[in-house]
N, C-alpha and C positions, 0 to 999 in steps of 0.2 A: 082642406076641409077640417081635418083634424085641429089643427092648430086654428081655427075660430073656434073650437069649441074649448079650448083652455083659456080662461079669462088670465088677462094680464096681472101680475104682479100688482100692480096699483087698483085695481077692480080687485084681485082676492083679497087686499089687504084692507079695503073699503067695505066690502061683503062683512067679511069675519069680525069686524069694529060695528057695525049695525046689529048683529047676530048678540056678540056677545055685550054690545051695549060699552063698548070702551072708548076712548078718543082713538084717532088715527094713529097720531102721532105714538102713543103706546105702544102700538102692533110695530111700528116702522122700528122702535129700537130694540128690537128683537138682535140678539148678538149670533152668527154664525160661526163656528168654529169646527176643523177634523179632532175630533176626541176619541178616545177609547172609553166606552161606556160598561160598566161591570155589573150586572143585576144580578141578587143572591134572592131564593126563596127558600125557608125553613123547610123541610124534607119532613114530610108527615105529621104537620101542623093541624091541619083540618081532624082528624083521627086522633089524636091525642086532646084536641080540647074538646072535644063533642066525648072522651072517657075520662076525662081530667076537671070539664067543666072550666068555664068562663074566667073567673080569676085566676087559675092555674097557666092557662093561658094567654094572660095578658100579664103574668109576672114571666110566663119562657121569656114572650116579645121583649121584653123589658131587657132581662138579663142577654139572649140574642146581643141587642142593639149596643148595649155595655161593650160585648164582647166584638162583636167588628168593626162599631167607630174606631179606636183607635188603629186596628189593622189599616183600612182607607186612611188615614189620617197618615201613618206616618209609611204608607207606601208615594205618598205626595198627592191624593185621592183629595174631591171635595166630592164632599157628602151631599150627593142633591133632596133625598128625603127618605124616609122609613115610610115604606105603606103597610098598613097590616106588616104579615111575617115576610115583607119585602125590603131590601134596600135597592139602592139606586145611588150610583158615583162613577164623574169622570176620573179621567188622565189622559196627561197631553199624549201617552204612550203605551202602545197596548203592554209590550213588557213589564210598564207599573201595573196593568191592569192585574196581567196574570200573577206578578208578584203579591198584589194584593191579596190577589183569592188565596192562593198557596199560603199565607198565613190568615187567614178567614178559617182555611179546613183546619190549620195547625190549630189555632187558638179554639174551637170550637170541641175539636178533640180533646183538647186540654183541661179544658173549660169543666166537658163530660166525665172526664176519669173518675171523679167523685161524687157524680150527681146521683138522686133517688131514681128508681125505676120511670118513665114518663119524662124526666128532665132531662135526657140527654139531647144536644143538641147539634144538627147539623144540616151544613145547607147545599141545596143543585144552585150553581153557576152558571148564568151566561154573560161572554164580554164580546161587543160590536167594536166596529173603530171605524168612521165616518163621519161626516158632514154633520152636524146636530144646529140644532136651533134653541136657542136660551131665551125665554119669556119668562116671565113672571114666576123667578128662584124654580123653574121645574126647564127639564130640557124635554125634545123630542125628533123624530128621526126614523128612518128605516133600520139604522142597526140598531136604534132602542129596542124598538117592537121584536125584530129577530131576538138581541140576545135576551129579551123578558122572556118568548117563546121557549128559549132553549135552556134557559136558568130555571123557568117556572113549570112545564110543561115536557121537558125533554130529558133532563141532567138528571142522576139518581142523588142519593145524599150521596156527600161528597169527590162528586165530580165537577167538572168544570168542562163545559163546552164551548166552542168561539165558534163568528160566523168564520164564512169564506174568505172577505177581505180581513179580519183580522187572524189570519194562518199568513197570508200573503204579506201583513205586515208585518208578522215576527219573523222574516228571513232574515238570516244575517243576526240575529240576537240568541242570548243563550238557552232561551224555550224554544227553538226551530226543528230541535230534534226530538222532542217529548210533544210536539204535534203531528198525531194523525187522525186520518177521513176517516170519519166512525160512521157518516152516513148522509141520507137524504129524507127530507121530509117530505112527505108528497102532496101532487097540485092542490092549491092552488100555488101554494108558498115555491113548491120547488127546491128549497132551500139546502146547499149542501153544507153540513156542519163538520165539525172536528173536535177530537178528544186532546185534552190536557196528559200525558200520560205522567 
């Protein structure tokens, strides 16, 4: 019973090409891939531009993006988009991932040491690692949505959270010991997370 009620593969990919007005063909070359997905959110963004005002705030973003493009970049990261005080980027490897963040805080901190009262900058992390689906230059996924949760909603400034599968993938690599169970978020998500330490 259950299983009539999930339409097939070729009926959602027909649905969602009607919905969104696309060809088929489109949807079908959707690229699947297991990635390590890293999302960073500015650390009291919203409060600093609503006392800083509008351009002060859209020169932080500015300067932010300056400063962790190249982090992803030469952690082996592709940059999938800046939203607002958000980024978004894979890697074939959670260890890039977290390598990545770890210089995100570093450079960030650094960034800060000299800044005006209001300019200092820094960001909560979350990194997934699973299955993701790539359409249209944006990815998406259930460790997207956790590690957004956990980067956006969960991480303090300068922490760094991972879900579940991504502790389970850093066994055997050298961030194995500097992760532990910092907690669980409750139903619906359920979700048990973990600290960077």
């Amino acid at each position: 019973m259950i299983g009539a009620m999930i339409p097939d593969h070729a009926q959602l990919i027909s649905r969602i090409a009607q919905e969104r007005r696309v060809e088929v063909a489109d949807l079908e070359q959707v690229e699947r891939q297991t990635l390590a997905i890293l999302v960073t959110d500015a650390s009291g963004f919203t409060r600093s531009a609503l006392q800083l005002g509008d351009l002060v705030a859209l020169a932080r973003i500015a300067r932010m993006q300056d400063v962790i493009r190249p982090c992803i970049i030469d952690a082996g990261g592709m940059l999938v988009k800046f939203e607002a005080d958000n980024s978004f980027s894979t890697y074939d490897a959670p260890s890039a991932a977290i390598g990545a963040a770890l210089a995100i805080h570093r450079a960030l901190a650094q960034d800060s040491e000299n800044a005006p009262p209001g300019w200092h900058l820094s960001v909560g992390v979350g990194v997934g690692f699973g299955p993701l689906i790539g359409w249209q230059r944006d990815v998406f996924g259930a460790e997207i949505n956790l590690a957004s949760k956990l980067g956006e909603d969960v991480a303090h400034a300068g922490e760094t959270l991972v879900t579940e599968a991504t502790a389970h993938a850093l066994r055997g690599t050298e961030y194995e010991a500097r992760v532990t169970q910092a907690g669980r978020l409750p139903e619906p998500l359920a979700l048990v997370y973990y600290r960077l330490r």
